[in-house]
Each structure stands twice: as structure tokens, then as C-alpha cells.
MILUM-207102 format. One record per residue (C-alpha): residue number from 0; residue in one letter; x, y, z. Coordinates in pm, whole numbers, plus 50000, padded with zeros to 5 digits. Example, Ala and Ser with C-alpha at 12.3 -4.5 7.8 and 13.67 -1.06 7.14 Angstrom:
2
+-----+------+-------+-------+-------+
| pos | code |     x |     y |     z |
+-----+------+-------+-------+-------+
|   0 |    a | 51230 | 49550 | 50780 |
|   1 |    s | 51367 | 49894 | 50714 |
+-----+------+-------+-------+-------+
This chain:
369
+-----+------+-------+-------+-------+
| pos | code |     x |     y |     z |
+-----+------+-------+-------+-------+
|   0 |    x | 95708 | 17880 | 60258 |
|   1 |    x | 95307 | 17840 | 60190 |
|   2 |    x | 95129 | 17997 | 60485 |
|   3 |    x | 94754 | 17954 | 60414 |
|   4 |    x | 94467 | 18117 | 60540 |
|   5 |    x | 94358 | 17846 | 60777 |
|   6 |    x | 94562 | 17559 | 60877 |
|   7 |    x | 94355 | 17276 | 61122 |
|   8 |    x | 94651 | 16980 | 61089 |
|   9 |    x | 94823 | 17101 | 61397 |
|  10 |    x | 94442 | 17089 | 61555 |
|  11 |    x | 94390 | 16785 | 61423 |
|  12 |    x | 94724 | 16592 | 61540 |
|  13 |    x | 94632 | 16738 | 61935 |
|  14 |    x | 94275 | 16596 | 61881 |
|  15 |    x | 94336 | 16300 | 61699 |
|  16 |    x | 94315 | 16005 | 61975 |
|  17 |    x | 93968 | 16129 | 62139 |
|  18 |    x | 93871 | 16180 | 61731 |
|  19 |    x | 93971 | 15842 | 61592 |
|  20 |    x | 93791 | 15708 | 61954 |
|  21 |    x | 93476 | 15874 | 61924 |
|  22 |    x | 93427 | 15788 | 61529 |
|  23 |    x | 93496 | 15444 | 61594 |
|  24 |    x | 93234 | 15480 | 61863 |
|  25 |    x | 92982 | 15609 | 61638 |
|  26 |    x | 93062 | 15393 | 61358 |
|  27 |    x | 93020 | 15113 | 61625 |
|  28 |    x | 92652 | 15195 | 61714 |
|  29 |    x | 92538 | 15207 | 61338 |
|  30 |    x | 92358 | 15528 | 61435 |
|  31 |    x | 92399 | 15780 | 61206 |
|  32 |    x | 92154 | 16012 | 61183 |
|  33 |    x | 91988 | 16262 | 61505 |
|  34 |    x | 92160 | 16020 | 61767 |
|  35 |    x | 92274 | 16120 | 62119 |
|  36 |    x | 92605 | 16315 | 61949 |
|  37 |    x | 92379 | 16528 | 61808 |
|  38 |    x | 92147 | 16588 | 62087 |
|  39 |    x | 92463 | 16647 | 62253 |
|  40 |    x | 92560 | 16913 | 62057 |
|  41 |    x | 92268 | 17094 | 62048 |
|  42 |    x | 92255 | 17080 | 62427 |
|  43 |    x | 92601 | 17256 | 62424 |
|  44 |    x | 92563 | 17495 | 62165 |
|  45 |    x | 92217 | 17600 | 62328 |
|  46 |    x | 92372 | 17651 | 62655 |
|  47 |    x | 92667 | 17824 | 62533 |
|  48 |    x | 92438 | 18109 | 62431 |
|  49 |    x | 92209 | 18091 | 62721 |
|  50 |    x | 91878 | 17981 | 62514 |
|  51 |    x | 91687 | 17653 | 62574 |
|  52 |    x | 91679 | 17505 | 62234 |
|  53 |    x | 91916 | 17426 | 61960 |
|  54 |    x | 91834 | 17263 | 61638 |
|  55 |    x | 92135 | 17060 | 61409 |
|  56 |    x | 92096 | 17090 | 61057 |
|  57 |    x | 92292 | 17015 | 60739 |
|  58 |    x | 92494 | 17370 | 60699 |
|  59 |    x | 92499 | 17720 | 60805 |
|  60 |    x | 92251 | 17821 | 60519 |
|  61 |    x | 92005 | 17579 | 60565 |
|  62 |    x | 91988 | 17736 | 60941 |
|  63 |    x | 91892 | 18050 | 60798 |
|  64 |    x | 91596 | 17907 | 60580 |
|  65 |    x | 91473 | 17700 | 60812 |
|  66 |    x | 91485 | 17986 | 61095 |
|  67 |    x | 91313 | 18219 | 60864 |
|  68 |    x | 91042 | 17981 | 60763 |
|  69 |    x | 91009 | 17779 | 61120 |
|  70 |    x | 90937 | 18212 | 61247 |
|  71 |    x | 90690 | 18318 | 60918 |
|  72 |    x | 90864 | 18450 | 60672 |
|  73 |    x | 90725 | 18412 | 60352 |
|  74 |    x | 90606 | 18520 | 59990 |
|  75 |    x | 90528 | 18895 | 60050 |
|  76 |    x | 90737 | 18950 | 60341 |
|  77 |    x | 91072 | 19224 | 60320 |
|  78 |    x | 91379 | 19142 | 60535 |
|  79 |    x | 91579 | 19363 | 60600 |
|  80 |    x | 91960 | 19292 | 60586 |
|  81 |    x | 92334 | 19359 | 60499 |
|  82 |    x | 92468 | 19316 | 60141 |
|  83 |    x | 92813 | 19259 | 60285 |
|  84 |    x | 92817 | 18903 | 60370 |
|  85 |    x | 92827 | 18570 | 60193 |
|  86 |    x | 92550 | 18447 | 59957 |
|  87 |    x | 92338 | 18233 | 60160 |
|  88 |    x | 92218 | 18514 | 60425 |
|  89 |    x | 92018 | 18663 | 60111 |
|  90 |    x | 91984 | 18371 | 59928 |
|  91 |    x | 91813 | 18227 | 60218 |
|  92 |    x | 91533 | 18472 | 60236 |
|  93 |    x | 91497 | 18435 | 59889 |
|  94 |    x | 91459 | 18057 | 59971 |
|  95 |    x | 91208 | 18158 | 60197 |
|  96 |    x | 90983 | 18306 | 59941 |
|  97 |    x | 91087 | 18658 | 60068 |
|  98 |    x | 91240 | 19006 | 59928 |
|  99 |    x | 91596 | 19080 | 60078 |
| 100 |    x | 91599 | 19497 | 60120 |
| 101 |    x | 91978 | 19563 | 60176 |
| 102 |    x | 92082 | 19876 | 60361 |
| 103 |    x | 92434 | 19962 | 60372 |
| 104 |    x | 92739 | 19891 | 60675 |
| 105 |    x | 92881 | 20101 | 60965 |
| 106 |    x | 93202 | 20144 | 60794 |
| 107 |    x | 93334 | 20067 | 61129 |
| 108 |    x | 93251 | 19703 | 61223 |
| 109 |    x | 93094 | 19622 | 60883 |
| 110 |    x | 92809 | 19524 | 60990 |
| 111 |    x | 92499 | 19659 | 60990 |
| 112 |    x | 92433 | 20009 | 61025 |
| 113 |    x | 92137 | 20038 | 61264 |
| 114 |    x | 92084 | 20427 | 61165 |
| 115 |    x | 91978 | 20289 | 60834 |
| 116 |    x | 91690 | 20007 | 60942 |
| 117 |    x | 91426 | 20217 | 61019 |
| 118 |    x | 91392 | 20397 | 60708 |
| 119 |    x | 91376 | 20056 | 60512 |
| 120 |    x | 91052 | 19961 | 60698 |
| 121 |    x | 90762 | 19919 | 60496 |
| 122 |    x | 90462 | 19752 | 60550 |
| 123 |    x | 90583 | 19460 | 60392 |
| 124 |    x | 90839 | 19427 | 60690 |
| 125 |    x | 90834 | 19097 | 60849 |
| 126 |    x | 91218 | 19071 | 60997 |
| 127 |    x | 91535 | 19211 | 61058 |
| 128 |    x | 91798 | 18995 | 60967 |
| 129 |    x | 92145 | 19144 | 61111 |
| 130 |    x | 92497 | 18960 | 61049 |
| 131 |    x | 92775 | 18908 | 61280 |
| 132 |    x | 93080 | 18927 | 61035 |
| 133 |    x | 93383 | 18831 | 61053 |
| 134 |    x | 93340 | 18747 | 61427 |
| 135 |    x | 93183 | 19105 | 61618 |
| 136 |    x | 92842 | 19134 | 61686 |
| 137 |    x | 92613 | 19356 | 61498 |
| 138 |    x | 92454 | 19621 | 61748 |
| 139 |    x | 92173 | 19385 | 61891 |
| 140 |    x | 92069 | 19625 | 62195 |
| 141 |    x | 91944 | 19883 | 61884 |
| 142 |    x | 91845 | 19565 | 61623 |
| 143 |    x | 91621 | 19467 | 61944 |
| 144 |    x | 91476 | 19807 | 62029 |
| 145 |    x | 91411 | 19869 | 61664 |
| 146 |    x | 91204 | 19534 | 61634 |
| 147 |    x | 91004 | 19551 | 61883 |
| 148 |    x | 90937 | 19911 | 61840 |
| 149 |    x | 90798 | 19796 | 61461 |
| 150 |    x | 90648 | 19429 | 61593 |
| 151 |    x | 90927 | 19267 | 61376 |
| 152 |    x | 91099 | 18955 | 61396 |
| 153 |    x | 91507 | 18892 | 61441 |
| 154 |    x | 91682 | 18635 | 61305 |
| 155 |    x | 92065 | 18680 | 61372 |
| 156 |    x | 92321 | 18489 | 61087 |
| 157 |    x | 92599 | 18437 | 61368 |
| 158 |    x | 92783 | 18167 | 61122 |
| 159 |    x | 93155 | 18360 | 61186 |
| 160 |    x | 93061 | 18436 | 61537 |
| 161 |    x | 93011 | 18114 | 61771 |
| 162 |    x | 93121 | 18238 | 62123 |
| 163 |    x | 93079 | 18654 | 62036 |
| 164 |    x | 92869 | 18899 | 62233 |
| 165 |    x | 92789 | 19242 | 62260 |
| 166 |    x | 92685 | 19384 | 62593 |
| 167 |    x | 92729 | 19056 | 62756 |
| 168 |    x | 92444 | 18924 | 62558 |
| 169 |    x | 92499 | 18591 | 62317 |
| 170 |    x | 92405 | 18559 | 61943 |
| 171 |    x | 92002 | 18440 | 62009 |
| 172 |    x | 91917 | 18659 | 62377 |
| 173 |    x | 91773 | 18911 | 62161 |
| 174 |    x | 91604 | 18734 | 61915 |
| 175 |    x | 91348 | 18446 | 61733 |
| 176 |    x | 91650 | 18253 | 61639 |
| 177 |    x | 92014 | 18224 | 61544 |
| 178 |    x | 92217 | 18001 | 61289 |
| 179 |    x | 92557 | 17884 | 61299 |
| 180 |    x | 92765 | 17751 | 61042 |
| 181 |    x | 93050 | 17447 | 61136 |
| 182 |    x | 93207 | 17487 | 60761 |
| 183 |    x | 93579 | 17298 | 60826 |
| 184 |    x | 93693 | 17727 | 60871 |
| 185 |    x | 93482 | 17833 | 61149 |
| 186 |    x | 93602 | 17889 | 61472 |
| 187 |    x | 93405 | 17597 | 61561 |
| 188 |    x | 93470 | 17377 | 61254 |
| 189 |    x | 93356 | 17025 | 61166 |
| 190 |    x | 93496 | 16760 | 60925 |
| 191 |    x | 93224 | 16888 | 60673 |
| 192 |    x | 92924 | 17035 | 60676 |
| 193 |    x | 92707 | 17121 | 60931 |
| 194 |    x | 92505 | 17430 | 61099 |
| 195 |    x | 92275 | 17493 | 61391 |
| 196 |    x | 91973 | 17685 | 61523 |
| 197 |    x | 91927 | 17832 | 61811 |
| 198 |    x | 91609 | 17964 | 61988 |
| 199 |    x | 91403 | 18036 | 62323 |
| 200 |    x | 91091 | 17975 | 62135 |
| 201 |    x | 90931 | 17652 | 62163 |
| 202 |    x | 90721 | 17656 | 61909 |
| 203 |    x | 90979 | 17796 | 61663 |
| 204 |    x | 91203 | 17517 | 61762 |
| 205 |    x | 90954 | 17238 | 61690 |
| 206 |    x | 90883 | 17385 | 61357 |
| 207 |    x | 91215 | 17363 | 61288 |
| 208 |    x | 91269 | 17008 | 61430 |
| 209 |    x | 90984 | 16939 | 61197 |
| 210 |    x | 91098 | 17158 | 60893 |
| 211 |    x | 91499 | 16965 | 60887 |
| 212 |    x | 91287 | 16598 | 60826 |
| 213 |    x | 91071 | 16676 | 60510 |
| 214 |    x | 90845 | 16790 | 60734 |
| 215 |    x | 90725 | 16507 | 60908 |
| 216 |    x | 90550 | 16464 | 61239 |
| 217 |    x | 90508 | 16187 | 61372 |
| 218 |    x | 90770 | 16018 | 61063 |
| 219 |    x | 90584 | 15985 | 60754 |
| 220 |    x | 90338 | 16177 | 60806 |
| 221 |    x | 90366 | 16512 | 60638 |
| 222 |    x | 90200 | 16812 | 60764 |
| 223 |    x | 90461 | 17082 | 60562 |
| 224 |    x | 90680 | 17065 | 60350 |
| 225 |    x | 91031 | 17026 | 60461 |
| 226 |    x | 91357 | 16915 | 60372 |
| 227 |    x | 91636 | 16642 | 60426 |
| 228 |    x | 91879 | 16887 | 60666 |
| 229 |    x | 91997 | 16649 | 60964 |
| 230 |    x | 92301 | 16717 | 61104 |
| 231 |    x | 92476 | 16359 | 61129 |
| 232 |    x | 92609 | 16190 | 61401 |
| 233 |    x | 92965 | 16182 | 61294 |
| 234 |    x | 93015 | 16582 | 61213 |
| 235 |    x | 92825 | 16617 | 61583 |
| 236 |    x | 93069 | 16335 | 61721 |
| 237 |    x | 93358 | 16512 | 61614 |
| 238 |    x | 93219 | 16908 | 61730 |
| 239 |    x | 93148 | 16746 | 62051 |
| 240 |    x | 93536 | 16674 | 62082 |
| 241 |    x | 93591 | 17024 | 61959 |
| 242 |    x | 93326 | 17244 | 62202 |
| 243 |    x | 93548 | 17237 | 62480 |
| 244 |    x | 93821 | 17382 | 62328 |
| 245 |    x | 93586 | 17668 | 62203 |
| 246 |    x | 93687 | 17940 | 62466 |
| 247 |    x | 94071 | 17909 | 62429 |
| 248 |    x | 94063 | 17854 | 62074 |
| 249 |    x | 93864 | 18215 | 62029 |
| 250 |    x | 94078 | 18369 | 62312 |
| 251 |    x | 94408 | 18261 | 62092 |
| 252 |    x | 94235 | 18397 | 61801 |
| 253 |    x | 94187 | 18793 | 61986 |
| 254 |    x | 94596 | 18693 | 62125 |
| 255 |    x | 94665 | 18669 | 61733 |
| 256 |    x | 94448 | 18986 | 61618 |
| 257 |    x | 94620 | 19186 | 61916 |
| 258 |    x | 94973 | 19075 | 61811 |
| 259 |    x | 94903 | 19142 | 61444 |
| 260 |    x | 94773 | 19495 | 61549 |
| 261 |    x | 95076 | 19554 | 61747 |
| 262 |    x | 95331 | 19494 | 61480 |
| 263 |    x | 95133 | 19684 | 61234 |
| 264 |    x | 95153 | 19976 | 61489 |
| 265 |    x | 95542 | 19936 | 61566 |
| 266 |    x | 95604 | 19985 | 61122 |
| 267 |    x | 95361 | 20287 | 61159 |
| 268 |    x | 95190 | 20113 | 60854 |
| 269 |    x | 94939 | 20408 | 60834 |
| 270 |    x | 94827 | 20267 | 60465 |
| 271 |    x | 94634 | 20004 | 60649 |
| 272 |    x | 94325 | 20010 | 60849 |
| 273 |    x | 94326 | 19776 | 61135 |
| 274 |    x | 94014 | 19586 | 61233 |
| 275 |    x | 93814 | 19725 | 61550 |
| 276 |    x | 93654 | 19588 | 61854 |
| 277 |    x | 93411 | 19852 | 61940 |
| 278 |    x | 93247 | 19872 | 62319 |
| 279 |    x | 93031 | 19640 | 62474 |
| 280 |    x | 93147 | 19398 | 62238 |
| 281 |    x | 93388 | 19046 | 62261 |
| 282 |    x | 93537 | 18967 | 61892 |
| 283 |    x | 93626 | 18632 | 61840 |
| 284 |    x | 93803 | 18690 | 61502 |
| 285 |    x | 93678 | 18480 | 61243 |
| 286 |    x | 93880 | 18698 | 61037 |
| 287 |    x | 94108 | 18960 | 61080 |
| 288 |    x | 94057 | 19218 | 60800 |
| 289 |    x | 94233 | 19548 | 60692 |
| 290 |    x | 94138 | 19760 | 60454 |
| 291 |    x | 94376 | 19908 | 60222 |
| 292 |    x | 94417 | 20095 | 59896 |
| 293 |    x | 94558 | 19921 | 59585 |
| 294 |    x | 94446 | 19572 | 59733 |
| 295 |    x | 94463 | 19356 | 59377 |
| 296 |    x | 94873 | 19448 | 59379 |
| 297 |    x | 94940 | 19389 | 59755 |
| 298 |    x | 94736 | 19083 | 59732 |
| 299 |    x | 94960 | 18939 | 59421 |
| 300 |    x | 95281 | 19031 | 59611 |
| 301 |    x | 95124 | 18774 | 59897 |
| 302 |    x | 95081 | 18548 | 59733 |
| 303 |    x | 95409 | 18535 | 59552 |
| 304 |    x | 95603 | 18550 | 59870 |
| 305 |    x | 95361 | 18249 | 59988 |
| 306 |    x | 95134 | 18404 | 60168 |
| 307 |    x | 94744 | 18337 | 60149 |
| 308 |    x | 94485 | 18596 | 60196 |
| 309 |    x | 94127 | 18606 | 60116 |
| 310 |    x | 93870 | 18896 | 59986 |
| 311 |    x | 93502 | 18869 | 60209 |
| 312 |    x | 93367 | 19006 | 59990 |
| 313 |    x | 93453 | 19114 | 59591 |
| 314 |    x | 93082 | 19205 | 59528 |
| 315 |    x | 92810 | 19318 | 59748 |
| 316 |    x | 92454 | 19117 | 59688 |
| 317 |    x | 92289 | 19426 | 59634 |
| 318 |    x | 92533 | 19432 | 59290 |
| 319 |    x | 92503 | 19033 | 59186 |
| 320 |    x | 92364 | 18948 | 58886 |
| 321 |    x | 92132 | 18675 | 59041 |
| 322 |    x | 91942 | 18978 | 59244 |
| 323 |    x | 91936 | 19198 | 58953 |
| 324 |    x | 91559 | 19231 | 58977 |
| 325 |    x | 91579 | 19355 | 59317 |
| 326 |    x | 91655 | 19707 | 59083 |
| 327 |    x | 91981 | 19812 | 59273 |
| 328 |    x | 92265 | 20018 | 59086 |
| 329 |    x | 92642 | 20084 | 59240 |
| 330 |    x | 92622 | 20410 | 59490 |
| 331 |    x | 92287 | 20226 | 59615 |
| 332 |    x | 92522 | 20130 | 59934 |
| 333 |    x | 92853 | 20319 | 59912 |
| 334 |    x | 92998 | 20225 | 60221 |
| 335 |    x | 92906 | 19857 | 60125 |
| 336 |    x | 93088 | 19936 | 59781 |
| 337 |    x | 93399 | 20089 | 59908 |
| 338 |    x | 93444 | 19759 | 60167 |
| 339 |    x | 93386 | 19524 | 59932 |
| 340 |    x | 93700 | 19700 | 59702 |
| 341 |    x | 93941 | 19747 | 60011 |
| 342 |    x | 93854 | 19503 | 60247 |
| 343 |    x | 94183 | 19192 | 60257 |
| 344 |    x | 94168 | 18892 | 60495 |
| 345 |    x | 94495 | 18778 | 60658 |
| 346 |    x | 94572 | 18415 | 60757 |
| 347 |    x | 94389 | 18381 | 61133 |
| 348 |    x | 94374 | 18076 | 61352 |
| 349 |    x | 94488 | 17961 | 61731 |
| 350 |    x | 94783 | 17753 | 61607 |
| 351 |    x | 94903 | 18085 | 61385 |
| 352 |    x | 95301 | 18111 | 61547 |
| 353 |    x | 95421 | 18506 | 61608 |
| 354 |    x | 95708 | 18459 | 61395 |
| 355 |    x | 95479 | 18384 | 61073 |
| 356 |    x | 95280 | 18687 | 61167 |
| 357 |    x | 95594 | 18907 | 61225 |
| 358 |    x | 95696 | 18773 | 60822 |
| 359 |    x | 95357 | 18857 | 60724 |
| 360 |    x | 95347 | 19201 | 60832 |
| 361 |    x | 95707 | 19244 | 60748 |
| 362 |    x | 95583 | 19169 | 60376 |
| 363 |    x | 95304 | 19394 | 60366 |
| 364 |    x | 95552 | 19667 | 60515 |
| 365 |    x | 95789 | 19555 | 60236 |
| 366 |    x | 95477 | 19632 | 60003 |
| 367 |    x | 95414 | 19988 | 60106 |
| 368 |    x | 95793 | 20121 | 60171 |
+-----+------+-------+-------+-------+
């Protein structure tokens, strides 16, 4: 038996009429690129999180570059952010022309630690950039009091959390922007690439409108320099199908993190650390993570008994070669350091059956007794 980490044929048999229907549609019209599936898409996405605008573009870290440039960050600006998160939210601000300054994770939620932000101000300060990861909010009511208390932009990387919140408020209440990823994984996945932006500004949003087309406004006429990063019609075609199903596909997701918690309680497994949902906040589970001790040996005995799991993430930014001028040694972040060398993904995802969980957790009790 192979049980992988994320499985979307089961999805993909239940959606495949209105699929096959609405790409024939599309293919139909000959319009391909920023049609009315798009618009449509932003439209839902922007409701979803109660903000008026919402901006398609190629991938998740295009979002983030575009957000931070479309809001002013540039050469000479610091933002401030997590090291324990995927590439692109530092590589991003990079992008930008920017310096990433990493501070290190509540230990907790692994996120952000908001104790830690103010201390990295400097004068160079021009954002905050918290991440949502593996599907729980960062602390946005103390990100937002913090900002404004130090005139400093948010922009929220909310790729892993489509549909969170924390204190009732959405990924983009509380600040310039937000970016979502629809990488094939996500809880809201397309057949492909594709991100989004969302915003309450209206003059951030037409930046942005204006930053995903090289920068052109009215078309061919170039006023700054942008890039090709249009969301298409057919990955917004097929999310459109998808949206709907957003809500019960994230509640099945907190059904599956409860169950897996339960069984993990009922071995008394006290060698693992269970993922929490703190208060004030809805976790739509992305991932569910544990954190355990000798994690390269209980990973191999996964995986020879079939069973997929995935490290987010092996190295913290702060520690990657690529940002080696940013000066930072191990111990910079150690909270971000022990994570990253405990930290195990198991296999998550609405169609996930209890009995594949219940031989799951039955291995990894196998593991430790």
C-alpha cells in the first residue's frame, strides 16, 4: 500500500463532469487569458475574505512580489519576516529589491513570534511580512497594532491558508495585501499554477493589475516595468468549479487533524508533539505536523511501510547558502533551528479515509514501542 501525502484523483473523479464542461467551455470561446473565469475568481476569492479587490496572477510567489512592489517596497527597504517557510516569501522581497530581516517562531504555531518584531525595527523598516503556515494564522491583531504603531506596511503570505482566520478576521482585514498560492496541493488547488492578491486598497490593486502585464496601461504603453503574471482562464475555469467546495473541503481537513489527534492520544504516543489550534484562531490544515525526536529514522520506517510524509522545512532561510550575505550563523533563530530538525508532515486531505489514518498512527506507534 502507497499512501501519499496528497491524493486529488478521488477529487477529481467527483468533479470531473462540471470540469471536462467548463474546459470545453473555455476552450470554446478561444479566450485564454484575464477572461470572465478569471474575473470570476477574483470576485470570489475577494469576497471570501471580505476585501474589495483581488488580483490573479501566475503563482503564489509572484503574489508576493507583486504585493510588495504594487505597496513600495524597494532597494533600501528591511522586511521583516519568518525564516520558517518556503523560499519564495524571502526570495520575493529579495525580488523586490529589499533586505529580508528574519526573526525567529513561536514554537507554538510556528509562525511568527510577535514578541520578536519590534526589536528588528530599524529605520530601514518598510513592512512586516507575517506567514500563515501550514494553515493557522499568524497573530494579526498584534502584526496590526505593531504596524501601525511604527507606520509600517503588512503584507500577509496566506499561500497554505485560503479560508483561515484569527479573531474572526480573514487573511487581508488587517493589511495592504495578501497572496495566495493554487499550487495542485493547496487546499484550494488548481491544475497548475496559479496565485492571487488580495487588497482593500485601490490604488495598490491597480498597481498590481498594472504590474502582472509588463506594466502596461492602457496595453502597450509602458509606464513601469512589469511582468508576464496572468492567471489564465483555464486554471481560473477549473478553481471556479473548486471554490464552492472550499468550506467542506477545509472543515474535512480539521475532521482529519482531530481524528489523527485522537488516535495519537488513545496510544499515549507522548514522543510526539501534536499540532495546535491556539484561541481566536480557525486552522484549516494545510498540513498536519508533529514534531518528534529522531525524525530521519521514523521517516525511513514510513516510507518503507508505504507511507509518505514530508519535512516543511530541512533548512531555515536565515541558514541557506543563497542568503549567506545576509551574515546569519545557526543559534541566530533557535527555535527556527530546532523546528526545522523535528518538524514531520503526515499525509492530509478531505478524501484521507480513518482507517488509513488509524494504519498510519499504528506505524508510528510501531516506531516508538
Amino acid at each position: 500500500m502507497k499512501i501519499s501525502m496528497v491524493d486529488t484523483k478521488e477529487q477529481y473523479e467527483e468533479l470531473k463532469p462540471e470540469l471536462l464542461k467548463i474546459l470545453d467551455e473555455v476552450m470554446s470561446s478561444s479566450i485564454f487569458i484575464i477572461g470572465e473565469n478569471v474575473k470570476q475568481i477574483e470576485k470570489n476569492v475577494a469576497n471570501l475574505n471580505k476585501v474589495n479587490h483581488g488580483i490573479g496572477c501566475s503563482n503564489g510567489s509572484d503574489a508576493i512580489h507583486i504585493a510588495l512592489e504594487a505597496s513600495g517596497v524597494g532597494p533600501g527597504d528591511e522586511v521583516i519576516t519568518t525564516s520558517f517557510t518556503f523560499f519564495a516569501t524571502a526570495g520575493s522581497i529579495v525580488r523586490a529589491g529589499a533586505k529580508p530581516v528574519f526573526v525567529d517562531i513561536d514554537p507554538i504555531t510556528f509562525n511568527i513570534d510577535v514578541k520578536k518584531i519590534e526589536s528588528a525595527i530599524t529605520n530601514n523598516t518598510k513592512a512586516i511580512l507575517p506567514v500563515h503556515l501550514y494553515g493557522q494564522m499568524a497573530d494579526m491583531e498584534s502584526v496590526y497594532k505593531i504596524a501601525k504603531k511604527h507606520n509600517l506596511i503588512i503584507i500577509e503570505d496566506a499561500a497554505q491558508a485560503i479560508g483561515a482566520k484569527f479573531a474572526g478576521k480573514s487573511p487581508g482585514e488587517l493589511s495592504s495585501a495578501a497572496t495566495f498560492s493554487f499550487y495542485p496541493s493547496k487546499n484550494l488547488g488548481a491544475y497548475g499554477d496559479g496565485g492571487m492578491i488580495i487588497t482593500n486598497d485601490d490604488e495598490i490593486a491597480d498597481r498590481m493589475r498594472v504590474i502582472r502585464v509588463h506594466g502596461a496601461k492602457p496595453k502597450y504603453y509602458h509606464h513601469v516595468l512589469g511582468y508576464n503574471s496572468r492567471l489564465d482562464e483555464m486554471q481560473a475555469a477549473i478553481l471556479n468549479i473548486k471554490f464552492p467546495k472550499l468550506k467542506e473541503w477545509n472543515e474535512l481537513r480539521r475532521k482529519k487533524a482531530d481524528y489523527y489527534s485522537y488516535l495519537f492520544d488513545q496510544y499515549g504516543l507522548s514522543q510526539v508533539a501534536l499540532p495546535k489550534e491556539i484561541n481566536n484562531s480557525y486552522h484549516v490544515y494545510h498540513q498536519y505536523t508533529i514534531r518528534v525526536d529522531k525524525r530521519s529514522e521514523l521517516q525511513e520506517y514510513l516510507e518503507a511501510h508505504g507511507i509518505e510524509t514530508t519535512i516543511y522545512y530541512p533548512l531555515p532561510l536565515h541558514l541557506q547558502p543563497v542568503f549567506k550575505y545576509l551574515d546569519y550563523k545557526d543559534g541566530d533563530l533557535p527555535e527556527t533551528e530546532k523546528a526545522s530538525k523535528e518538524v514531520l508532515s503526515l499525509p492530509i486531505y478531505p478524501e484521507l479515509n480513518e482507517d488509513t489514518q488509524r494504519f498510519i498512527v499504528s506505524k508510528i506507534r510501531d516506531f516508538f514501542n
